[in-house]
Backbone as ProteinMPNN parsed JSONL, in Angstrom:
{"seq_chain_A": "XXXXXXXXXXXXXXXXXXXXXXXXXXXXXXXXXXXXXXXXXXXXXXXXXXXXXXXXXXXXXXXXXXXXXXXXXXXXXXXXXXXXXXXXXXXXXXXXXXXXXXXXXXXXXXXXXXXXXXXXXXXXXXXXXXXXXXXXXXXXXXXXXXXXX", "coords_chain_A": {"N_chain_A": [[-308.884, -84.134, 90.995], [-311.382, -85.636, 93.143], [-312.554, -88.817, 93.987], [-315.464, -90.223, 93.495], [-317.862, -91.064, 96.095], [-319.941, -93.918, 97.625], [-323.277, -92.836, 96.874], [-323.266, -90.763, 95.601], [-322.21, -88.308, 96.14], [-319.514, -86.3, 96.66], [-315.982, -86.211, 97.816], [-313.273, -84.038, 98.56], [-310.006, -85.793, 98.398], [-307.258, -84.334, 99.857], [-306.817, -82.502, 102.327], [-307.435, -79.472, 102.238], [-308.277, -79.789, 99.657], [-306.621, -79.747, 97.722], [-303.954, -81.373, 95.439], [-302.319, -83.244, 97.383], [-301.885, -81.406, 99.662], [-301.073, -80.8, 102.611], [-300.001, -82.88, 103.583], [-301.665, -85.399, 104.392], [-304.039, -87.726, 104.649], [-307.669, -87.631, 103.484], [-310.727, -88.079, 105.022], [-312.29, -90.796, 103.45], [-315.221, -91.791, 102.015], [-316.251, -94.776, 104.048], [-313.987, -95.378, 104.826], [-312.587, -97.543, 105.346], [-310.781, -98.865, 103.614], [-308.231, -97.641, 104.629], [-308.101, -99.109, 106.784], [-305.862, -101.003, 106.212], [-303.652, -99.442, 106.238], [-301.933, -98.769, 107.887], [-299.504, -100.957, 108.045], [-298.458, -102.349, 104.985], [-300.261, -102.202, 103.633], [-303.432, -102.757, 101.852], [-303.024, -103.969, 99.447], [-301.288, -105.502, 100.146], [-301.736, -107.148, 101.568], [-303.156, -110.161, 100.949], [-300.219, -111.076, 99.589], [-298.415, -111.548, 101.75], [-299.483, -113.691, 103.564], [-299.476, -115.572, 101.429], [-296.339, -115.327, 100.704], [-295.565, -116.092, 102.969], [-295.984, -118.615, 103.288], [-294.91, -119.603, 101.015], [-292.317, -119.536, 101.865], [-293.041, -121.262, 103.83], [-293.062, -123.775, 102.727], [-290.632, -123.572, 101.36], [-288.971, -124.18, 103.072], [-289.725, -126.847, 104.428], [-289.138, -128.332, 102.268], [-286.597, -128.213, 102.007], [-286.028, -129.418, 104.046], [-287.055, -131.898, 103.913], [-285.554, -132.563, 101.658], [-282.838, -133.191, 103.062], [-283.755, -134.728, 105.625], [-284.019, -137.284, 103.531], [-281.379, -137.433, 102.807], [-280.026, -137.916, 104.962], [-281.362, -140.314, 105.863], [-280.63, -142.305, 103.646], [-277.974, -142.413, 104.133], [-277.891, -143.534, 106.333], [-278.875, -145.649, 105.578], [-277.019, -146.776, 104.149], [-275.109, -147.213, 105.573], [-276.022, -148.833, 107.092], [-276.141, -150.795, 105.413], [-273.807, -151.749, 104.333], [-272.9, -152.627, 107.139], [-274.097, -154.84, 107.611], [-273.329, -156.652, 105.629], [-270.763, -156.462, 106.11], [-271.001, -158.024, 108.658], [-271.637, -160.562, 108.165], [-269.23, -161.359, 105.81], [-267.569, -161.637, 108.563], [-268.781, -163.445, 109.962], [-268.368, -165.536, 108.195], [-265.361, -165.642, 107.663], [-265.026, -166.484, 110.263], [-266.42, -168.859, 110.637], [-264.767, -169.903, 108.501], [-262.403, -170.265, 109.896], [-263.019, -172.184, 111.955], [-263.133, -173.947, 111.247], [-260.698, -174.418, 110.046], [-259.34, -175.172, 112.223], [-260.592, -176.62, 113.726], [-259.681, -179.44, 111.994], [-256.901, -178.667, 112.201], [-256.18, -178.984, 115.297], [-255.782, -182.361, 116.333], [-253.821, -182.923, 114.819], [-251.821, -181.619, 116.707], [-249.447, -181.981, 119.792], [-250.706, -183.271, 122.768], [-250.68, -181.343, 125.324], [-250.616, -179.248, 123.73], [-252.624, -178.948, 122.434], [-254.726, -179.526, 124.261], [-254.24, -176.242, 125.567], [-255.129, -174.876, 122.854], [-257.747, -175.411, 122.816], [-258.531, -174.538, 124.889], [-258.227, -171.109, 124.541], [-259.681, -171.124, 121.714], [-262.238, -171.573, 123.315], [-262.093, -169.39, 125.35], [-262.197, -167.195, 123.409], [-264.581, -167.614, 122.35], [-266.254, -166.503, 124.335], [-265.427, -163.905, 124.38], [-266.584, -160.164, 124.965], [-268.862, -157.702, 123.785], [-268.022, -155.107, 124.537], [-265.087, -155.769, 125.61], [-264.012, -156.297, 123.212], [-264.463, -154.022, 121.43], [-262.493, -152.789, 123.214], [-259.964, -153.489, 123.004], [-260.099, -153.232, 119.945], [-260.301, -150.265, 119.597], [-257.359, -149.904, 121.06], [-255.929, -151.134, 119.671], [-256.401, -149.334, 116.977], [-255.814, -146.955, 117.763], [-253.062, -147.361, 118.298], [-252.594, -148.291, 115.587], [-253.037, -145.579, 114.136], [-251.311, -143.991, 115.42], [-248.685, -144.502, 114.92], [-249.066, -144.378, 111.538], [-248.86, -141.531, 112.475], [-246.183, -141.449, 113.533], [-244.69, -141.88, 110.782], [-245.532, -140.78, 108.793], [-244.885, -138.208, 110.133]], "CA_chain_A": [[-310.296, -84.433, 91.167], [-311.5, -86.207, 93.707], [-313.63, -89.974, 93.685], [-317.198, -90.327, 93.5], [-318.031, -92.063, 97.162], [-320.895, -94.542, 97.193], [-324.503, -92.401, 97.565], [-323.078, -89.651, 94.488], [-321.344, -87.119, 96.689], [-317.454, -86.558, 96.315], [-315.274, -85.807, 98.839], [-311.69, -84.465, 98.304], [-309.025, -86.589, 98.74], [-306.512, -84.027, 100.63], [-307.818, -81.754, 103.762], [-307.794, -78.754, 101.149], [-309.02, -79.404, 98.253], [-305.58, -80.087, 96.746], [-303.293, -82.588, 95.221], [-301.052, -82.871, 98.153], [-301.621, -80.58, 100.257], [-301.016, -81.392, 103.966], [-299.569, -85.099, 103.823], [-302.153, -86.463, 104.925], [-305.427, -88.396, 103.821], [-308.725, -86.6, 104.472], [-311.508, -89.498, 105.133], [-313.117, -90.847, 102.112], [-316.768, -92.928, 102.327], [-316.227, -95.397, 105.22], [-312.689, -95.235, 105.474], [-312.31, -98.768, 105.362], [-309.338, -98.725, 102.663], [-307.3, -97.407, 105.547], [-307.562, -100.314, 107.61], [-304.721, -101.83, 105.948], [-302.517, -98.358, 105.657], [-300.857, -98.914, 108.991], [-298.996, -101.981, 107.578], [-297.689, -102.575, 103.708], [-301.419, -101.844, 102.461], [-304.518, -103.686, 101.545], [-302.919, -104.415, 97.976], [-300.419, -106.463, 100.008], [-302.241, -108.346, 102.623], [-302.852, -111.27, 100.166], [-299.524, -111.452, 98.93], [-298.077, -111.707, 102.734], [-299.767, -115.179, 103.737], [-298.526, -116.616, 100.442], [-295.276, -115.321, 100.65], [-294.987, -116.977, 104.275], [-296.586, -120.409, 103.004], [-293.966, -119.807, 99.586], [-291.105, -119.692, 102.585], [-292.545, -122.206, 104.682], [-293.404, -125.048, 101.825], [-289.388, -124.305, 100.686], [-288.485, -124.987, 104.738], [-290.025, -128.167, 104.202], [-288.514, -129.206, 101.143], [-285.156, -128.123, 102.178], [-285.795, -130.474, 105.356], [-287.146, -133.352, 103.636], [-284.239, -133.385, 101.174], [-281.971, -133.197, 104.259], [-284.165, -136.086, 105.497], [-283.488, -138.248, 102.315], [-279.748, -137.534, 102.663], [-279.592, -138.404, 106.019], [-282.094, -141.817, 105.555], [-279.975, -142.642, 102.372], [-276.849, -142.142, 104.506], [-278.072, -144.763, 107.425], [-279.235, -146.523, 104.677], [-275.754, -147.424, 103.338], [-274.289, -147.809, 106.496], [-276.63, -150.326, 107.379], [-276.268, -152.284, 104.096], [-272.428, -151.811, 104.721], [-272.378, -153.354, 108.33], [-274.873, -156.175, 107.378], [-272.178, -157.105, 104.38], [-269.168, -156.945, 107.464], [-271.16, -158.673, 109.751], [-271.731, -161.834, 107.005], [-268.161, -161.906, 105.771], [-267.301, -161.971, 109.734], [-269.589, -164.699, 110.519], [-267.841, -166.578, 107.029], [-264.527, -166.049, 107.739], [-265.128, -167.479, 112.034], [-266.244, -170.609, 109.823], [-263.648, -171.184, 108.147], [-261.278, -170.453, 110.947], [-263.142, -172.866, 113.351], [-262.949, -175.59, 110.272], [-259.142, -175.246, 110.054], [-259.045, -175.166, 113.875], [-261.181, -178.275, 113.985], [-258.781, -179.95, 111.189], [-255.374, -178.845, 112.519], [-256.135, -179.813, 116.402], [-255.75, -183.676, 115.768], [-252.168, -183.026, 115.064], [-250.901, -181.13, 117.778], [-249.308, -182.744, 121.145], [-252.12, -183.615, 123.868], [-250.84, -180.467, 125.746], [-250.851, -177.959, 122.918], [-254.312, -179.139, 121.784], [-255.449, -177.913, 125.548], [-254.475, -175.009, 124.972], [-256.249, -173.99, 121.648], [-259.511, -175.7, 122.831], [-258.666, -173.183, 125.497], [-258.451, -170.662, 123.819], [-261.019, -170.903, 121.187], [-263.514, -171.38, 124.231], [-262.118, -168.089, 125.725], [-262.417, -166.46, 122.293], [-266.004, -167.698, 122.075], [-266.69, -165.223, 125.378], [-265.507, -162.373, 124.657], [-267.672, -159.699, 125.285], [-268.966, -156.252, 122.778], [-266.893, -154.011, 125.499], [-263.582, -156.034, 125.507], [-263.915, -156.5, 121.466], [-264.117, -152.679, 121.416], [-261.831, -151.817, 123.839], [-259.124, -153.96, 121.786], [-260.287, -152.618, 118.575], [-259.984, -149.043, 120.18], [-256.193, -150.112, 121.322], [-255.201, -151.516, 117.782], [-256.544, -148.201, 116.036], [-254.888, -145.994, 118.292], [-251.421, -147.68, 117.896], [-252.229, -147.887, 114.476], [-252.637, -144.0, 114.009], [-249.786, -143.061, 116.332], [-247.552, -145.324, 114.008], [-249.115, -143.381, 110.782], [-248.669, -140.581, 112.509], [-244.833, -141.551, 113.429], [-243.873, -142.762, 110.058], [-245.499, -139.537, 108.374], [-244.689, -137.339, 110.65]], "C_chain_A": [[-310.465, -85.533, 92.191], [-312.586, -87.673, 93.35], [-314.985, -89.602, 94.304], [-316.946, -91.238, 94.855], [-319.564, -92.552, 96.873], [-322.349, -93.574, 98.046], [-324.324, -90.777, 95.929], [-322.086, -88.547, 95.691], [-319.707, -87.496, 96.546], [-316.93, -85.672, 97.681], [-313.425, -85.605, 98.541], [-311.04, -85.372, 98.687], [-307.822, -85.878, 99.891], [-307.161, -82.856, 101.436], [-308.172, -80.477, 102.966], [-308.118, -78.371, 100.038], [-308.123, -79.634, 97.268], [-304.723, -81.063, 96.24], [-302.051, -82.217, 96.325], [-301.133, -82.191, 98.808], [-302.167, -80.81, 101.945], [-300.33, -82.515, 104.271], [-300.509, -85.542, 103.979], [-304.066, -86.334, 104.484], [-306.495, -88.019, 104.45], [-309.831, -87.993, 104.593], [-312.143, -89.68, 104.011], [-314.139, -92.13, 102.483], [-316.497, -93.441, 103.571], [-314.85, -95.305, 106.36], [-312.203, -96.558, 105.692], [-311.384, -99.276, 104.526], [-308.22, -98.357, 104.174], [-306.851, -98.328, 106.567], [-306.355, -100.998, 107.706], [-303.256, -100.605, 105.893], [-301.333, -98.255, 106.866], [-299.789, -99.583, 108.293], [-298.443, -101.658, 106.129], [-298.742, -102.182, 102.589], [-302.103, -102.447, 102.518], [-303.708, -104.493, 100.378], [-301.632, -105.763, 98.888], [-300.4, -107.501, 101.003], [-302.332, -109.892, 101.68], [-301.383, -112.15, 100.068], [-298.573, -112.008, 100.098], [-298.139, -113.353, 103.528], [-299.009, -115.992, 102.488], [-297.235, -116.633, 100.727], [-294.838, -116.437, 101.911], [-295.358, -118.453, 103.534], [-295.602, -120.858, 102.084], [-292.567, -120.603, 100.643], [-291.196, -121.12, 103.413], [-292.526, -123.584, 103.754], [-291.454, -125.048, 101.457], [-288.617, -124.4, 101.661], [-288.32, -126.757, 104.254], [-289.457, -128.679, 103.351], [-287.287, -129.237, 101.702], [-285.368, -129.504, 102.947], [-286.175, -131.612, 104.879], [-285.984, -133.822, 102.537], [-283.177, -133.932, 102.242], [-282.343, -134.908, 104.961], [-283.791, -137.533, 104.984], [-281.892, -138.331, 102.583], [-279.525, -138.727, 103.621], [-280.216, -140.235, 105.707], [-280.979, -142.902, 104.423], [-278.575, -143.504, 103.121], [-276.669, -143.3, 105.8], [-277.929, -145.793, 106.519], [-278.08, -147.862, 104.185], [-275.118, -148.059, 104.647], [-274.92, -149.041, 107.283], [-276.23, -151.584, 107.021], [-274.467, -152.624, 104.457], [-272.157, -152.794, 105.882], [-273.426, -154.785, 108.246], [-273.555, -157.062, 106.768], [-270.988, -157.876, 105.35], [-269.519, -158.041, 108.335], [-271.098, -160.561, 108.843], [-270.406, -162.094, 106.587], [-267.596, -162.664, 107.114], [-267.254, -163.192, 110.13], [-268.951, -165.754, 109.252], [-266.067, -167.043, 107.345], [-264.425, -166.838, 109.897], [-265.643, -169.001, 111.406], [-265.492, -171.446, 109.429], [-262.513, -171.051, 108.501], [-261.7, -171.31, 112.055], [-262.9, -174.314, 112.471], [-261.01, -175.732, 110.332], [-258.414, -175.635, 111.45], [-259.187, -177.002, 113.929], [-260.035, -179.44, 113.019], [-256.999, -180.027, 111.749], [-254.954, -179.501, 114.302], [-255.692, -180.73, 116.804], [-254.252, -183.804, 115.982], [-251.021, -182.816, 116.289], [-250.651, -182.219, 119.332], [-250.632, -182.298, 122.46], [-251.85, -181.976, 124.817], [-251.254, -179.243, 125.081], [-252.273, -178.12, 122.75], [-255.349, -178.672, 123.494], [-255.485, -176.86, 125.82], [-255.164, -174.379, 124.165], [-257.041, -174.43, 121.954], [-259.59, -174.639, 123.79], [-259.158, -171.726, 125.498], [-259.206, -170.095, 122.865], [-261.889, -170.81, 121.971], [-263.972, -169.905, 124.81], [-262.493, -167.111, 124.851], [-264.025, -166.39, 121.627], [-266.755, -166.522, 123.01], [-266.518, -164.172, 125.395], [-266.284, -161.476, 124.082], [-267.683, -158.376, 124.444], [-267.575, -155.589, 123.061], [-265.274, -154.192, 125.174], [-263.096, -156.453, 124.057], [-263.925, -154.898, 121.111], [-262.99, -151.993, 122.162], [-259.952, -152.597, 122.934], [-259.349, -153.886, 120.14], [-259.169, -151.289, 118.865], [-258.547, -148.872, 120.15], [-255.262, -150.101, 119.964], [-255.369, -150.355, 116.911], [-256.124, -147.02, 116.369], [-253.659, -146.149, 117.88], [-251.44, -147.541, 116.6], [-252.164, -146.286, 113.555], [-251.221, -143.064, 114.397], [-248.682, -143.827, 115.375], [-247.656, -144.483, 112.699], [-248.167, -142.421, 111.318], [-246.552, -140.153, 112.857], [-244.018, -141.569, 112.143], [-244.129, -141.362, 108.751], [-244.972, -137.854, 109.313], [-242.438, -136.624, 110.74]], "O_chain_A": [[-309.631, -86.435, 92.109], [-313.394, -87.53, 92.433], [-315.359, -88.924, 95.262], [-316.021, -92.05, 94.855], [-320.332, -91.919, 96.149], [-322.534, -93.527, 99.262], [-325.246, -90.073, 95.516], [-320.927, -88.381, 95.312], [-319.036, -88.517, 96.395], [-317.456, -84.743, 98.293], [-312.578, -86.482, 98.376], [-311.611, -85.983, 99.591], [-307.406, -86.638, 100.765], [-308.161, -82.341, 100.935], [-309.39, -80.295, 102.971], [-308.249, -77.276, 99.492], [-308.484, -79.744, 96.096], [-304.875, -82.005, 97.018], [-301.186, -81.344, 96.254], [-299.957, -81.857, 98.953], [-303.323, -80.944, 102.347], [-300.211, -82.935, 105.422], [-300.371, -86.694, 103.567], [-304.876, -85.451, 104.202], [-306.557, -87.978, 105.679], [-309.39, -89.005, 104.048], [-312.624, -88.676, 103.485], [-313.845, -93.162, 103.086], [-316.465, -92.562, 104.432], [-314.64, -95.231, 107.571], [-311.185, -96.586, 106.384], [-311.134, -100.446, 104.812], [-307.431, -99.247, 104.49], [-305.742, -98.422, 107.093], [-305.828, -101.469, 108.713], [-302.109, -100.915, 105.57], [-300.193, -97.801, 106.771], [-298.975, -98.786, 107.827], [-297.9, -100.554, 106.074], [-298.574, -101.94, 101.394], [-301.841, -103.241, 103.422], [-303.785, -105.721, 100.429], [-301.222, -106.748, 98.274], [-299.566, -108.364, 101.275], [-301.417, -110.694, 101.865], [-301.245, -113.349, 100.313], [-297.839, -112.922, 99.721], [-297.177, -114.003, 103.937], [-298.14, -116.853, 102.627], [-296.733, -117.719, 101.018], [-294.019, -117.351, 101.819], [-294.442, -119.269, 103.439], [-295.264, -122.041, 102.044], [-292.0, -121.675, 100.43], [-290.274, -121.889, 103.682], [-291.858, -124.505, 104.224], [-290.873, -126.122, 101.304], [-287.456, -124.709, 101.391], [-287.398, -127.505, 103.93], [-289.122, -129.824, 103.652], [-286.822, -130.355, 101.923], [-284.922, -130.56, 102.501], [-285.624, -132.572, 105.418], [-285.542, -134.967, 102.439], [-282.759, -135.087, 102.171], [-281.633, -135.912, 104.901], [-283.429, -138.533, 105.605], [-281.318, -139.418, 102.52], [-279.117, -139.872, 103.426], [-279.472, -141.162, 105.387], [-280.735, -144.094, 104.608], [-278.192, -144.652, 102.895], [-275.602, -143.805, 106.15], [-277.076, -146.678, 106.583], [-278.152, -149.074, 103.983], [-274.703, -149.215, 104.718], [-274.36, -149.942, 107.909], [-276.037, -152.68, 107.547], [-274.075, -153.739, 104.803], [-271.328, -153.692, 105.732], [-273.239, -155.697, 109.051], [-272.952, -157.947, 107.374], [-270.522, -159.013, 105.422], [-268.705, -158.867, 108.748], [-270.401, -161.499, 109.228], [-270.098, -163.232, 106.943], [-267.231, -163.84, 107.093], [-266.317, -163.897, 110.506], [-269.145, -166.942, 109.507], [-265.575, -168.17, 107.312], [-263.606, -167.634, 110.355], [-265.191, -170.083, 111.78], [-265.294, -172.654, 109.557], [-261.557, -171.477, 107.853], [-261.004, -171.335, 113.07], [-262.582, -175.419, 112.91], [-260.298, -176.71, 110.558], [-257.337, -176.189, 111.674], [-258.475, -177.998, 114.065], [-259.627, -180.368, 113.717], [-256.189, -180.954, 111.727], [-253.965, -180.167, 114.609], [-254.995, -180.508, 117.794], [-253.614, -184.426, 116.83], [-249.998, -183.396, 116.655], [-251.486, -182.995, 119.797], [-251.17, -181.241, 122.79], [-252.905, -181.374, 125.015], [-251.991, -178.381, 125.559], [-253.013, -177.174, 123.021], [-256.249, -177.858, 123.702], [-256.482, -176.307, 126.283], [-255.821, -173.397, 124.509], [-257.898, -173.883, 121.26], [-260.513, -173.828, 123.709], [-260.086, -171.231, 126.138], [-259.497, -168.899, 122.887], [-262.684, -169.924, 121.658], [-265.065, -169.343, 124.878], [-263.097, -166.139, 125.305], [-264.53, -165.599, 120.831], [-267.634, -165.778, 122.573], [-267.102, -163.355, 126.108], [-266.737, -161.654, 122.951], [-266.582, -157.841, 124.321], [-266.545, -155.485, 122.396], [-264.467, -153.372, 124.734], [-261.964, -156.873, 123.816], [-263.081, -154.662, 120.246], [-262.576, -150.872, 121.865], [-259.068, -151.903, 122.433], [-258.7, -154.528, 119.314], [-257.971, -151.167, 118.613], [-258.123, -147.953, 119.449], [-254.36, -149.413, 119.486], [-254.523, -150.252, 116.023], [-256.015, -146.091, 115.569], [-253.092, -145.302, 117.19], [-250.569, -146.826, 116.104], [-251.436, -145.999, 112.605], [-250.544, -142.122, 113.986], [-247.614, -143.214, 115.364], [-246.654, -143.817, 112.438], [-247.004, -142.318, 110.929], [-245.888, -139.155, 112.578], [-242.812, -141.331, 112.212], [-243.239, -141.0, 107.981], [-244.821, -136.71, 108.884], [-242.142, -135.592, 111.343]]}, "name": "protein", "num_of_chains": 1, "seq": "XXXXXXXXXXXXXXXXXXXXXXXXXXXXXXXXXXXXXXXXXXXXXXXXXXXXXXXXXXXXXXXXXXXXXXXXXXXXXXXXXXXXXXXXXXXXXXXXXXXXXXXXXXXXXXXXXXXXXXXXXXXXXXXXXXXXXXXXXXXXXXXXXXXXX"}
């Protein structure tokens, strides 16, 4: 049986009069149901925008946990190199106090030297404090790597 269209008249549903017969949909009232039949349907236009908004809202989350990790992850290494930099600055204290203390003793030439010394040690520069880090952590790997190897 076919639907009532709006005005009382009915109009089959298939080009003959039958369930099925032809494939294909004969026009019914405006025809404005069909609009959506290209695609997934009318029934699933709705559900299409959500679904994208479902996908993109759990984008976002993913990325703001990711966010948090990462923030978290500066976070520490911050608090970490604050910590280094403060022991640093504690123990150059109380290596310039035993400096200043043991000086005194030494012969008039030696003691030109370590004021030497310490002065030069006061100048040196990020670069040449990295590039003698760099040196020392190389040798010390290649030595690992000698002693396990």
């Amino acid at each position: 049986m076919a639907p009532p269209v709006a005005g009382g008249a009915v109009t089959p549903l298939w080009p003959h009069g039958t369930a099925g017969g032809g494939g294909r949909c004969a026009e019914v009232g405006s025809g404005s149901w069909r609009d959506g039949a290209g695609d997934a349907g009318p029934w699933m236009k709705p559900a299409d925008p959500l679904r994208s908004l479902k996908l993109e809202c759990e984008k976002l989350v993913s990325e703001k946990t990711e966010m948090q990790r990462h923030y978290v992850m500066y976070y520490e290494m911050s608090y970490g190199l604050n910590i280094e930099m403060h022991k640093q600055a504690e123990i150059v204290k109380r290596l310039s106090a035993i400096c200043a203390q043991i000086i005194p003793f030494l012969t008039q030439e030696h003691q030109q030297q370590v004021l030497q010394a310490v002065e030069r040690a006061k100048q040196v520069t990020m670069g040449e404090l990295n590039s003698i880090v760099g040196v020392s952590h190389t040798r010390h790997s290649w030595t690992n790597v000698l002693r396990t190897g």
